[in-house]
N, C-alpha and C positions, 0 to 999 in steps of 0.2 A: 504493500500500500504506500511506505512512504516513497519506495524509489519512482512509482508511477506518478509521484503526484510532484515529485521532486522535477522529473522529466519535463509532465506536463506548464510548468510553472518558468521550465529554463526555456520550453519552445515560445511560451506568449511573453519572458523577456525579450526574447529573440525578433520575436517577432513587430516587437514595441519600440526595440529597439533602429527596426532598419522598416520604416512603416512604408507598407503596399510592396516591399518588394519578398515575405514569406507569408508563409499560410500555415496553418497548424491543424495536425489532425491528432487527437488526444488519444493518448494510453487508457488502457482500463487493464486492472488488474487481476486478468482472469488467471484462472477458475473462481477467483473469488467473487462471489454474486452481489454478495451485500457492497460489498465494497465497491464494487464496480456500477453498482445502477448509484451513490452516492456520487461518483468520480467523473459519472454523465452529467450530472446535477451540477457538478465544479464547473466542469469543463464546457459544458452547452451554454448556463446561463449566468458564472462568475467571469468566466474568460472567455465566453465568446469563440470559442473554435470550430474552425469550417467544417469539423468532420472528426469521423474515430479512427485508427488504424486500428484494426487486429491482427494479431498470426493467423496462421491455417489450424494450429490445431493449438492445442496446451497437454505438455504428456500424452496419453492417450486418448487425449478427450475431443472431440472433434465442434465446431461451431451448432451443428445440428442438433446436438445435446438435449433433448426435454430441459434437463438443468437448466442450461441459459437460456432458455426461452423468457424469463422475465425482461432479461437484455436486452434482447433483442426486440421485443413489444416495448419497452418505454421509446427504443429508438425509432420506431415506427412510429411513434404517436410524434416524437420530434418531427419527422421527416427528415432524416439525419443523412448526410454521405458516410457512407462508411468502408471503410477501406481496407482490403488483406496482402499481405505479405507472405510467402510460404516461408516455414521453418524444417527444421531438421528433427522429425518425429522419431521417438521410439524405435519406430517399428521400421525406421530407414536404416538397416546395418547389415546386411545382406550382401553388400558390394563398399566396404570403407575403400578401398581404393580409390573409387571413382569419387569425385568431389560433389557435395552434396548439390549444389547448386545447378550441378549438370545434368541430374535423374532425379533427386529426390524432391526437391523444389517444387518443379513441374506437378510433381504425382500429387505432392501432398495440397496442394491448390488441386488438383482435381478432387481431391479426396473430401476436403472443405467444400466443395461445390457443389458436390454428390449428397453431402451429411444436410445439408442445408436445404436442399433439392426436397429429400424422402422424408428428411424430419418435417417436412411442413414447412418451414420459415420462410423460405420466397414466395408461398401460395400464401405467408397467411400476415406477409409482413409488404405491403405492395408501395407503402409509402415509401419504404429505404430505397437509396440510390446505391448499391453494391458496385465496388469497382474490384479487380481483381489484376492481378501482375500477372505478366508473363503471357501476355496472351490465352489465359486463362488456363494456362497448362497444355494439357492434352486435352480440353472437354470441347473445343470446336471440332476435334478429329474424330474423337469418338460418340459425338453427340448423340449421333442415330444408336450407335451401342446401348448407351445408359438410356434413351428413350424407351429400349422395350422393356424398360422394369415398370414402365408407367401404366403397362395394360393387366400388372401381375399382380393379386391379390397382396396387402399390407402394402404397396407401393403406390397404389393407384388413387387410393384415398387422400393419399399427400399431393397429390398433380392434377387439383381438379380441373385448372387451367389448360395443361398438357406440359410435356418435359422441356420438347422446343423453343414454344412459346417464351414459359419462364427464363429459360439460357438464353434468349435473343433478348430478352430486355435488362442483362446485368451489363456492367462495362467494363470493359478490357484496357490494361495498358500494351505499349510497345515493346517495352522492354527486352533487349536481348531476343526481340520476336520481329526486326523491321526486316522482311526478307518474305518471299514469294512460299516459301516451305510452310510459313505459319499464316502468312495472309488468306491464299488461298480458303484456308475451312475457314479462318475467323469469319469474313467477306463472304460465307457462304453463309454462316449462324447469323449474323449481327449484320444494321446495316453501320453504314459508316460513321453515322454521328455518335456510336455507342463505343468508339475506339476515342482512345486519349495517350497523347506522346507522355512516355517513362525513360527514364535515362537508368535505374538504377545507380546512379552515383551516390555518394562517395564506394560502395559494396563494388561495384565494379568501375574498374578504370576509366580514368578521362577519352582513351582511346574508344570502350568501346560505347562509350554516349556519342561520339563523334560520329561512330560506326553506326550508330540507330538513325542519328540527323542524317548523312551518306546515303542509310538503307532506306528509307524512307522517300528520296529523293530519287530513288532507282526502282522505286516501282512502278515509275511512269504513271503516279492517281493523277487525274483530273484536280488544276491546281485549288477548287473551293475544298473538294474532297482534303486535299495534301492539310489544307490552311484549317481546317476544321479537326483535323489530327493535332496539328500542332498547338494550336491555338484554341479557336471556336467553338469548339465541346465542352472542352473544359471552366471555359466562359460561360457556358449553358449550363453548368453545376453551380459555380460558384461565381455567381456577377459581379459581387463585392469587389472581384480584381478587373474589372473591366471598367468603373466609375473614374 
């Protein structure tokens, strides 16, 4: 609790500090519940921040939780942006060689997407604006996959909208995804306005945010389409940086 709120407290210095040019999206200190729906209450209406980041999971625990569900309904009544980042779960040790950021990342952002999907919370939370890194993982590729759990008894109940549907209206960054490999399905789920530029900085090198500005510039969009990535969408979250 304190180091979350410690955090929270050094980004809206930061923020106050160097005004209109950061934004802040506040910590909550999960698994902790109580603590966390107080630290919404800090952060939405003492300090004023744009939005919440979460991880993918906590330990074994995944966003979808019945648990958090109180969480995730006070944020829905905000109309809150809320934002994930994948971690390095538990259950990612299978392959330590390989650097987490390369395999595990990916999954566990689909895994959070999936948990969130079946628990109910995107059918029953429609006010949240969900953003998601990495181009959402693997869940534009596999989308039609995880859809057919949608017709299967204890799954079905949770997607009364449909599976598709729901995954087309969360939003994706760029990150380490600006390249025709990951465009392709994104640009097949979502349409364009639901994409928003991520550098991953300072986590990953200056080279390769340069590499996402480059990559992005190389996929030949239609330049509203390009300027609504870079720009424009993000505008349409958050206006407050556009006054």
């Amino acid at each position: 609790r304190r180091l979350c709120r410690d955090c929270n407290d050094y980004a809206d210095r930061l923020r106050r500090d160097f005004p209109g040019r950061f934004g802040m999206f506040a910590n909550l200190p999960l698994p902790d519940v109580d603590a966390s729906m107080a630290e919404i209450k800090y952060a939405l209406d003492d300090l004023k921040a744009d939005g919440i980041g979460l991880l993918t999971s906590y330990g074994d625990r995944y966003p979808g939780d019945p648990e958090f569900a109180p969480v995730f309904d006070e944020l829905n009544r905000r109309g809150a942006v809320v934002y994930f980042h994948p971690t390095n779960a538990p259950c990612n040790k299978c392959q330590p060689e390989i650097p987490a950021a390369t395999l595990d990342f990916p999954f566990d952002t689909t895994r959070a997407i999936v948990s969130l999907l079946f628990g109910g919370t995107f059918a029953r939370c429609q006010n949240i604006r969900f953003i998601f890194s990495h181009a959402g993982g693997t869940v534009p590729f596999i989308a039609e996959r995880i859809g057919r759990l949608g017709a299967r008894p204890g799954f079905k109940e949770a997607v009364p909208n449909g599976v598709v549907p729901e995954l087309a209206r969360l939003y994706y960054d760029t990150a380490l995804s600006a390249n025709w490999l990951a465009f392709r399905s994104l640009l097949e789920l979502v349409t364009p306005d639901h994409v928003l530029f991520g550098s991953d900085y300072p986590f990953a090198p200056e080279p390769t945010m340069v590499g996402t500005i480059k990559g992005l510039i190389e996929l030949g969009l239609e330049p509203d389409v390009l300027q609504g990535i870079e720009r424009d969408n993000a505008l349409a979250l958050f206006p407050q940086f556009g006054e």
